[in-house]
Structure formats: C-alpha cells, structure tokens
C-alpha positions as CSV (number, residue, x, y, z in Angstrom):
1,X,46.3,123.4,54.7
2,X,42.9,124.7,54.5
3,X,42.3,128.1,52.8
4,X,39.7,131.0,53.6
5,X,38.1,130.0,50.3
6,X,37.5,126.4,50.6
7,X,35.1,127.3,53.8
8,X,32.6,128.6,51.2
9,X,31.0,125.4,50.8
10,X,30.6,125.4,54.5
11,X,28.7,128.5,54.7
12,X,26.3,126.6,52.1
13,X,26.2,123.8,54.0
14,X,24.9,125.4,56.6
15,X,21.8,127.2,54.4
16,X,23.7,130.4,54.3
17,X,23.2,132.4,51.6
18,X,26.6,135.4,50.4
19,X,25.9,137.4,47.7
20,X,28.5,136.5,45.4
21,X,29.4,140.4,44.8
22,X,30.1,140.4,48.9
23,X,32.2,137.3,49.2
24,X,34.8,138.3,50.8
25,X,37.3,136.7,53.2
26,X,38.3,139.3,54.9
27,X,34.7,141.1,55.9
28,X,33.6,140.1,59.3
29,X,30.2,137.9,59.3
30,X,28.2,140.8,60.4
31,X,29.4,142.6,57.0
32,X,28.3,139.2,55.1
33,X,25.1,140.0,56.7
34,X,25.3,136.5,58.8
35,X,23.1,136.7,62.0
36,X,25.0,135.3,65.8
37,X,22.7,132.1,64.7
38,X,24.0,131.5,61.0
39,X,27.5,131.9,62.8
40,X,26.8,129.4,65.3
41,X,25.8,126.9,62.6
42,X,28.8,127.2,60.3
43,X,30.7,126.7,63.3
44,X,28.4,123.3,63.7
45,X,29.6,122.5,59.8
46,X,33.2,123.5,60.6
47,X,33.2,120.9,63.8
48,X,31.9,118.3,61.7
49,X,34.2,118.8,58.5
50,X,37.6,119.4,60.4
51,X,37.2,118.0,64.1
52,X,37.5,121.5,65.1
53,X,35.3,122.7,68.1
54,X,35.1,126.7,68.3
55,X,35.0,127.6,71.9
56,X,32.3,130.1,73.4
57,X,34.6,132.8,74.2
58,X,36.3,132.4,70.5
59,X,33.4,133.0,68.3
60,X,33.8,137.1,68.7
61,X,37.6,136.4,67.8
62,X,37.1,133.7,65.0
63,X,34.9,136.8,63.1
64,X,35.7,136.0,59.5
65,X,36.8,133.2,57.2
66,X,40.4,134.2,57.5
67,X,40.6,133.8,60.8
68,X,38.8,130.5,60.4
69,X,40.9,129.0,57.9
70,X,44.0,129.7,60.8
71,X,42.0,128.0,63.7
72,X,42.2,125.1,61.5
73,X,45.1,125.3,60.4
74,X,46.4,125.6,64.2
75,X,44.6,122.9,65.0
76,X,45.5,120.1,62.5
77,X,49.7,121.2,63.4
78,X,49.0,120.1,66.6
C-alpha cells in the first residue's frame, strides 16, 4: 500500500521543487505552487513507478498527493 508520503520522491523525480515548510499532503498542487505542467510530469513519474496512467478528465480530481496515493492504491487491488 502506497502512502501520500512515499510520492515525495516523485515530485523530485520529476525536477519539482516543495518548500519543505509547505509539504503537505493534503494542499492541492496549486497551493504547492506546482504549475498544470509540473502536474502533468509527476503524473509521467507516477505512470512509470506504479503502472498507473491518470486519465485526462482525472487530473482536476487526482489534485493532491492524498488523492494520489488512493488512485494507486485502487489500482494495484484490482
């Protein structure tokens, strides 16, 4: 089971920068100060790390690492 936390590493991955005082997984990406094109990339690190592709019309619901840590989670149950 993955946790919100262990997706960290991914946001690094994909040369985004969280000020540590900020990191929080429950603020949206906009409050992490992560642009529509930084989200798009971590979503490119999350594909490769977990197998999991993030539809179009899911990134606006998929909004913070919470929420990202259950779409995986959903995912490798089924």
């Amino acid at each position: 089971m993955i946790k919100a936390n262990d997706l960290w590493s991914l946001m690094a991955q994909a040369d985004i920068d969280v000020e540590a005082s900020e990191a929080n997984t429950e603020k949206t990406f906009s409050e992490l100060g992560l642009d529509s094109l930084d989200v798009f990339n971590f979503f490119v690190e999350v594909d490769t790390e977990y197998g999991v592709v993030v539809a179009d019309d899911e990134f606006e619901a998929l909004n913070t690492l919470e929420k990202v840590a259950q779409r995986i989670n959903q995912s490798s149950a089924a």
